[in-house]
C-alpha positions in Angstrom: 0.0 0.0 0.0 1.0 3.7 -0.3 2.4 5.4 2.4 0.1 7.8 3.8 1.2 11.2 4.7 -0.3 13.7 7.0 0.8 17.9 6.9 0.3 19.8 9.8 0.4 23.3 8.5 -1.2 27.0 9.5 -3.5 29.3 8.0 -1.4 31.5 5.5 0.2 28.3 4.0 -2.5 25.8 3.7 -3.6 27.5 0.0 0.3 27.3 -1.2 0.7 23.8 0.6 -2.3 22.2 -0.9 -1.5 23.7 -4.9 2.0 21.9 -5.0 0.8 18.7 -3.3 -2.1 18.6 -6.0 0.5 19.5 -8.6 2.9 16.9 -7.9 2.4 14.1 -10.9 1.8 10.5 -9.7 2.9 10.9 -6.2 4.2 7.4 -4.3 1.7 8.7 -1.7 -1.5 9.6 -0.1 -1.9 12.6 1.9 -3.9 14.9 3.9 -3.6 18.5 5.3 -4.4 19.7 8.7 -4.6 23.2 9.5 -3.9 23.1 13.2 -5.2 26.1 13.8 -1.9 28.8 14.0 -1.7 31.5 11.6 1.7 30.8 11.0 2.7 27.4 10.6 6.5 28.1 12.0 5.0 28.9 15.4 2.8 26.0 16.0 4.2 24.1 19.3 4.3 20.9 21.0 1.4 21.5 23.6 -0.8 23.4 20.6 -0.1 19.8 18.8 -0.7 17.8 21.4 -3.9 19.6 22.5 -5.3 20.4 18.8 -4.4 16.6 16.6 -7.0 14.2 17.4 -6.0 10.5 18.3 -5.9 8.3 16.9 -3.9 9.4 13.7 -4.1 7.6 10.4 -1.2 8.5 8.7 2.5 6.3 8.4 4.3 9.7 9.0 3.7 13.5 9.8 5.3 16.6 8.2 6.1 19.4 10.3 7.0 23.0 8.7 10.7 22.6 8.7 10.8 25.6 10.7 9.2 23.9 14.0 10.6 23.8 16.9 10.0 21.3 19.4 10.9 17.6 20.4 9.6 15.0 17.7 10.8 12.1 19.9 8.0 13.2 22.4 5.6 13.8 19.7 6.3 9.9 18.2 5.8 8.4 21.3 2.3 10.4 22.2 0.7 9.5 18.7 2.6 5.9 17.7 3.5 8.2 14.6 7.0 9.2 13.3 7.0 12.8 12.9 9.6 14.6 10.7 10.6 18.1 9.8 10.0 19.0 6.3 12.1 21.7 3.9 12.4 25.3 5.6 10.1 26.7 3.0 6.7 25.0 1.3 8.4 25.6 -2.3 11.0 22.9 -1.5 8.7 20.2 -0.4 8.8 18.4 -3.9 12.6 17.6 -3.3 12.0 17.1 -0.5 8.9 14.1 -1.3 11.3 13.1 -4.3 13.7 11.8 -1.8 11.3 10.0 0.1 13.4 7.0 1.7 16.8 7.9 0.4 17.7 11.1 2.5 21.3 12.5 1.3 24.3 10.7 3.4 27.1 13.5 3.4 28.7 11.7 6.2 31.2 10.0 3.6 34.0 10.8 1.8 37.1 9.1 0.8 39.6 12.1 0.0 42.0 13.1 2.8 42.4 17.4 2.9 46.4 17.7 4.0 46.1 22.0 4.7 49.3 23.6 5.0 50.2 26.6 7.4 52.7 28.2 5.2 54.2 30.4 7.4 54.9 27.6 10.5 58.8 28.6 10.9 57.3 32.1 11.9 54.3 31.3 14.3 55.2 30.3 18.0 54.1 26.8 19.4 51.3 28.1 21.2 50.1 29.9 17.6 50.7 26.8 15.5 48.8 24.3 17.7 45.5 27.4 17.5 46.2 27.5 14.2 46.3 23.4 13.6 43.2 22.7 15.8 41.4 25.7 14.1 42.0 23.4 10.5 41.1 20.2 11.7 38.0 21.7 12.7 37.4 23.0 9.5 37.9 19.7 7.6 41.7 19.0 7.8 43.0 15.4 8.1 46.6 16.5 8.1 48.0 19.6 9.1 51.2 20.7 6.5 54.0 22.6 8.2 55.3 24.6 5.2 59.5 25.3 6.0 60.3 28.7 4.3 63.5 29.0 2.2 66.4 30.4 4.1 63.8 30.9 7.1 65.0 28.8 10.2 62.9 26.9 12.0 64.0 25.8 15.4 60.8 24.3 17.1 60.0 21.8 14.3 60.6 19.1 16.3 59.0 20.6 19.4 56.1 21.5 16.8 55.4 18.2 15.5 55.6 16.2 19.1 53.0 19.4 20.3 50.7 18.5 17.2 50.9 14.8 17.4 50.2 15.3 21.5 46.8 16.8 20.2 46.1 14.0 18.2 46.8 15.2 15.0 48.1 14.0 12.3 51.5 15.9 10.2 53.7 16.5 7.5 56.4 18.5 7.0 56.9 20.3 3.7 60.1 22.0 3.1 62.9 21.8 -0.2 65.6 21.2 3.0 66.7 17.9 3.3 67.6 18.9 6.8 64.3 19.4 8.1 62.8 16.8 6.2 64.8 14.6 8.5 64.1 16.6 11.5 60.8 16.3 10.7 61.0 12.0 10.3 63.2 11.8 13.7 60.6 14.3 15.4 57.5 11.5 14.4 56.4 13.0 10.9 53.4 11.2 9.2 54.1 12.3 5.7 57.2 14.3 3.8 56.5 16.5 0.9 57.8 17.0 -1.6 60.6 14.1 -2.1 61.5 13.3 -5.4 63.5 10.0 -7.2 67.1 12.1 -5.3 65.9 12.4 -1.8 63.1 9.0 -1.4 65.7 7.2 0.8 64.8 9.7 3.2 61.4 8.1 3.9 62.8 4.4 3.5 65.6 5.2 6.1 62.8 6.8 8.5 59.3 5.0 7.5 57.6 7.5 6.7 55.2 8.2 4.4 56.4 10.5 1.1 55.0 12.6 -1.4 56.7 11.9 -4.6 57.1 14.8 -7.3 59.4 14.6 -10.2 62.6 16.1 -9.9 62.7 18.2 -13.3 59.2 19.9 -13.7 56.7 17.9 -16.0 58.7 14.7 -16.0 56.6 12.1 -15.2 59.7 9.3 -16.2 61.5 11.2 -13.2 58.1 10.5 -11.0 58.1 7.1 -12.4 61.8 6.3 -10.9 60.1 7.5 -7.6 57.6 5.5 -7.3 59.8 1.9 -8.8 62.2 3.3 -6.0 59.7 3.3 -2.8 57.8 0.1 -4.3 60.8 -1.5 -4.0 61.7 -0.6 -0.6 58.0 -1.3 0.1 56.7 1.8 1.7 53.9 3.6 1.3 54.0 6.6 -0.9 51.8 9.5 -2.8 52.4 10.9 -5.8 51.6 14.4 -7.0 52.2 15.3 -10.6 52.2 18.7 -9.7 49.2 21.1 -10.8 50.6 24.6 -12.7 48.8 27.7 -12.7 46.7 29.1 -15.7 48.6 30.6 -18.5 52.1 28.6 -16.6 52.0 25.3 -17.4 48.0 24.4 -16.0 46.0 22.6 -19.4 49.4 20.4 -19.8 49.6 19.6 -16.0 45.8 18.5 -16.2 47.0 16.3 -18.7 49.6 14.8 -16.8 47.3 14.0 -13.7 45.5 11.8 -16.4 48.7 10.1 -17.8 50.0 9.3 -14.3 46.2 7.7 -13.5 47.1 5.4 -16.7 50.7 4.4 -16.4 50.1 3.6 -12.6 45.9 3.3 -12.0 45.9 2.2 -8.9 48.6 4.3 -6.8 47.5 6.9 -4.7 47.8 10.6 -5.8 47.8 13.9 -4.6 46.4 17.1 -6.2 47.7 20.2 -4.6 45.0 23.0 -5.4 46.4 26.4 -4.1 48.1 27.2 -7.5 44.5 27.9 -8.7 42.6 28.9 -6.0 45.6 31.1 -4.4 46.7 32.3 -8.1 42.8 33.0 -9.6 40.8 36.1 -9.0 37.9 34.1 -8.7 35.4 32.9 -6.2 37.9 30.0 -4.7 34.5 27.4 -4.1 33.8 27.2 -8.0 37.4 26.6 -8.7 37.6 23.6 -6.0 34.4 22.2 -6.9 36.1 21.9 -10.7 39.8 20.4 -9.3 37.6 18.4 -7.1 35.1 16.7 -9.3 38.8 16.3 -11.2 39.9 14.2 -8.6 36.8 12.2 -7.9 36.8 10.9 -11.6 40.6 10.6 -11.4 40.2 8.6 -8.1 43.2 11.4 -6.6 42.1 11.0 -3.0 44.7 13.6 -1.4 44.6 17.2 -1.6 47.3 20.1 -0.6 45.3 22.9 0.4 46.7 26.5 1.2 45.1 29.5 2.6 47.6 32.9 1.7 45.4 35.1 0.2 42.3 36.6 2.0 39.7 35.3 -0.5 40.8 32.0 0.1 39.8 31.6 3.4 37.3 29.5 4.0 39.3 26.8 1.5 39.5 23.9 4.0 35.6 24.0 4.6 35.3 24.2 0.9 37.1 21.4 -0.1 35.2 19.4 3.0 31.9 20.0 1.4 33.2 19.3 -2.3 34.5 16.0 -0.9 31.5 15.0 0.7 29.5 16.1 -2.5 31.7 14.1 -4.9 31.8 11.4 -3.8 27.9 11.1 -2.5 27.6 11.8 -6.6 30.3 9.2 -7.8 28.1 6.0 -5.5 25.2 7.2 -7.1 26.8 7.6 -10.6 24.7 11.4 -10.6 25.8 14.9 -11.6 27.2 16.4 -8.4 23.7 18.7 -8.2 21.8 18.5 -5.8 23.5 16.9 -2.9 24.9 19.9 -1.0 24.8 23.7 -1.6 27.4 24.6 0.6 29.8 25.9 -2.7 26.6 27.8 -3.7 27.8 31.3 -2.0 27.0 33.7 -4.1 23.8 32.4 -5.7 21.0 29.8 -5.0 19.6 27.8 -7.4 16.1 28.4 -7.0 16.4 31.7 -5.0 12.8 32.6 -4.8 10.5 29.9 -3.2 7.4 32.2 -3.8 6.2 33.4 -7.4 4.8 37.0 -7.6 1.0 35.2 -7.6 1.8 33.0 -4.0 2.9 36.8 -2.4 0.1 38.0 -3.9 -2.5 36.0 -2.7 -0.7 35.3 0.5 -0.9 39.4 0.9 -4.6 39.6 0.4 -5.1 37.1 3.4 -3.0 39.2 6.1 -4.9 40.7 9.2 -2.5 42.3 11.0 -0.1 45.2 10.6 3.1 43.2 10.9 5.3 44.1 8.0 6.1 40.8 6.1 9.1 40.7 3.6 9.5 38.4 0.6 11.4 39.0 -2.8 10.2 37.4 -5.8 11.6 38.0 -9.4 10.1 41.2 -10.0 11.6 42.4 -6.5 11.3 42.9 -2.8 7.8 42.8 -1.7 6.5 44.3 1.5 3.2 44.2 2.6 0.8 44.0 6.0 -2.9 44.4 6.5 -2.5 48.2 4.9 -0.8 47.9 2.0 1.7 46.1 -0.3 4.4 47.4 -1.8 7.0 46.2 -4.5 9.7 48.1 -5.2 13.8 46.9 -6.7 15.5 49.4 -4.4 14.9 49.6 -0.2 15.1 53.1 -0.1 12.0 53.4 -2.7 10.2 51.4 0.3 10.9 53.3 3.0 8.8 56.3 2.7 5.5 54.3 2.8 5.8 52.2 5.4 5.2 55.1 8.5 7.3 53.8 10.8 9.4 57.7 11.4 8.7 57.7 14.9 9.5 54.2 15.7 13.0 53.8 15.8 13.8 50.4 16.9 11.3 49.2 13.9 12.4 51.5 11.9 16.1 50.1 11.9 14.5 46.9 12.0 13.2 47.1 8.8 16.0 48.7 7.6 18.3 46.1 8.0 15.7 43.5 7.1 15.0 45.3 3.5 18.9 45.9 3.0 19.1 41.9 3.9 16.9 41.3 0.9 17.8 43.5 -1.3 21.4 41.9 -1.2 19.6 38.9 -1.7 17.7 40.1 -4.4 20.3 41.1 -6.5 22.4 38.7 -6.1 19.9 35.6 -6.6 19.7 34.0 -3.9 16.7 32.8 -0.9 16.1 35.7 1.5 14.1 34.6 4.6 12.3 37.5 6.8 14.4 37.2 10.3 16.7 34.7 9.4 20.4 35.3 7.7 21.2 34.7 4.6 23.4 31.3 3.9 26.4 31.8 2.7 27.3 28.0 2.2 30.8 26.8 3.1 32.2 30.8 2.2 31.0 31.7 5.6 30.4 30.3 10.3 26.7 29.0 9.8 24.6 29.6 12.4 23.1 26.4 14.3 19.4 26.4 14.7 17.7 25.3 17.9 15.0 22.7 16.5 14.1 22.2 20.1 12.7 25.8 20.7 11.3 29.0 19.7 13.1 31.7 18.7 13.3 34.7 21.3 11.3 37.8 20.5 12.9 39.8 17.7 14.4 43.2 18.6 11.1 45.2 17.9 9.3 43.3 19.9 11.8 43.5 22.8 11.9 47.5 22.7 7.8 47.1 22.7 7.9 45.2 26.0 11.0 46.8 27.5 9.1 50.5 27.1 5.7 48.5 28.8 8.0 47.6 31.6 
């Protein structure tokens, strides 16, 4: 039999909910829709629930707004019923539906982020280890202590025991065969960049090397590298070396897909910074491209660097293009879809209400609070006087009479700024909430568990009563 699906929902969103449930063709499901009695569906709570759903419920699972907070454990084992959030906004729900018993596992991934702190020789212990735990938090597997030329770097021993004491793991990276070995003697877990000249290094120490060729582009030189540490029967990585653009970058692509077929099953490393340190570009669009290079190229080691201020939210970039990858590869899909965490600057479908939905859902309002939605014609305000629709904030402003309330007043100043950003850029503005900046920026954790506290006009309301 078809599962059957109840949809606890309020008053302004029971037309929009029920026109895309009817719309959906040929549905896996039955449904129903309850209008629990809330004006807006967001703020319906666990006791209103409770009191206001009559037992016994015939339904295999409930839909909350995606919005609601509250406990669904407690709400399961009132009503013998699994309850689950739904999408933030009603627009999403047919995703949402379409994934109906095969929810999107970003918990795997099988491509180990090595992110190098370029300037270790110069940062104290106390700064490295902040700055090492601060990585590994962001995504890092390995933290990569880059050794400057002619820079000396006394604590690398006492850095890599303080590193491994947090329970990290480490490579050193320097052109010094000195350090490289104080780096092995000090406990090391990997050596970049040793070449055909310097391997014995590794086999004298155990330690695992990255192998680069010792004349630039020579993958025979690479080749003698790797014969050299499979015969001493070590493990190894090899990195072709990736150029920038306009120095070397189509024909080092092309070498990453020779050294896949002379040697298909060795492991590799891509180091990405030449692109996304070197391109005045967005850095997420360039590591979702070097990463969707690697997943086909199964290169399951990446160098990451963070120099340049644009690039710094790399490590979290490459964490989500990792996950998204290779959730893509198992299901043999286009990576779209799966994650939008390297969607920064623009959403895909940044408007989850047409012109028509605000409209009607305009028309319906009772009160005076000021609701704010864009659609593609613009940024729509509207309340139980009035809507407006206007391309610019300013051109709102004047006709909302809120002069001599300040605190609303800046309220809906920032709020209308807020979308207007959004607007113009493309992507989903959400009255009261911030606008997602994917992996390019902290997200902030929602409490599902409880209601939000009163917003800052309705504070200054009830701090001028008291």
């Amino acid at each position: 039999m078809a599962e059957h699906l109840l949809f606890l929902t309020g008053h302004l969103a029971r037309t929009r909910l029920e026109r895309i449930l009817a719309g959906l063709n040929d549905p896996a499901f039955t449904y129903e829709i309850v209008d629990i009695g809330v004006k807006v569906a967001a703020l319906m709570s666990e006791e209103i629930i409770t009191r206001r759903l009559k037992m016994p419920v015939a339904a295999d699972r409930i839909i909350l707004p995606g919005r609601y907070r509250g406990d669904l454990d407690r709400l399961n084992q009132r009503f013998g019923v699994p309850f689950v959030r739904g999408p933030d906004e009603v627009a999403d729900l047919p995703v949402f539906l379409g994934r109906v018993g095969k929810p999107v596992d970003l918990s795997r991934h099988n491509m180990r982020i090595f992110a190098e702190i370029v300037d270790a020789s110069a940062l104290s212990l106390e700064a490295l280890v902040q700055r090492a735990l601060k990585l590994a938090a962001a995504g890092a597997d390995v933290i990569d202590l880059g050794c400057l030329p002619e820079t000396p770097f006394p604590h690398l021993a006492d850095a890599i025991r303080r590193l491994k004491a947090q329970g990290l793991s480490v490579s050193v990276d320097s052109a010094n065969p000195g350090e490289l070995e104080t780096g092995a003697v000090a406990g090391a877990d990997y050596l970049l960049s040793l070449t055909e000249e310097t391997v014995d290094l590794a086999v004298r120490y155990g330690v695992t090397p990255i192998l680069i060729p010792s004349i630039a582009g020579d993958l025979d030189s690479l080749g003698r590298a790797i014969h050299k540490a499979r015969t001493a029967k070590i493990s190894f990585i090899a990195d072709p070396v990736l150029d920038p653009i306009h120095f070397g970058f189509a024909a080092s692509l092309g070498r990453f897909m020779e050294a896949r077929r002379r040697w298909p099953d060795i492991p590799m490393m891509m180091g990405t910074g030449n692109l996304t340190e070197l391109t005045d570009a967005d850095s997420s669009g360039v590591t979702a491209l070097l990463s969707g290079i690697c997943s086909e190229l199964s290169i399951d080691n990446v160098l990451v660097v963070n120099v340049s201020p644009h690039t710094v939210r790399t490590v979290e970039e490459h964490d989500h293009a990792r996950r998204m990858m290779f959730a893509a590869k198992q299901d043999q899909a286009l990576p779209r879809g799966y994650d939008a965490g390297l969607l920064q600057i623009h959403d895909r479908k940044p408007y989850p209400n047409s012109v028509e939905d605000i409209a009607a859902l305009a028309t319906n309002v009772r009160d005076g609070n000021f609701r704010i939605m864009t659609a593609p014609d613009g940024i729509h305000v509207f309340n139980a006087s009035g809507h407006a629709t206007a391309q610019d904030a300013f051109e709102l402003f004047p006709g909302l009479d809120v002069e001599s309330d300040g605190a609303h007043a800046f309220y809906l100043g920032a709020e209308l700024t807020k979308a207007e950003i959004a607007w113009k850029l493309g992507k989903r503005y959400t009255q009261d909430e911030p606008l997602s900046w994917g992996a390019g920026a902290p997200e902030v954790q929602a409490d599902r568990l409880r209601l939000k506290e009163a917003g800052h006009t309705l504070r200054a309301k009830k701090d001028r009563a008291t």
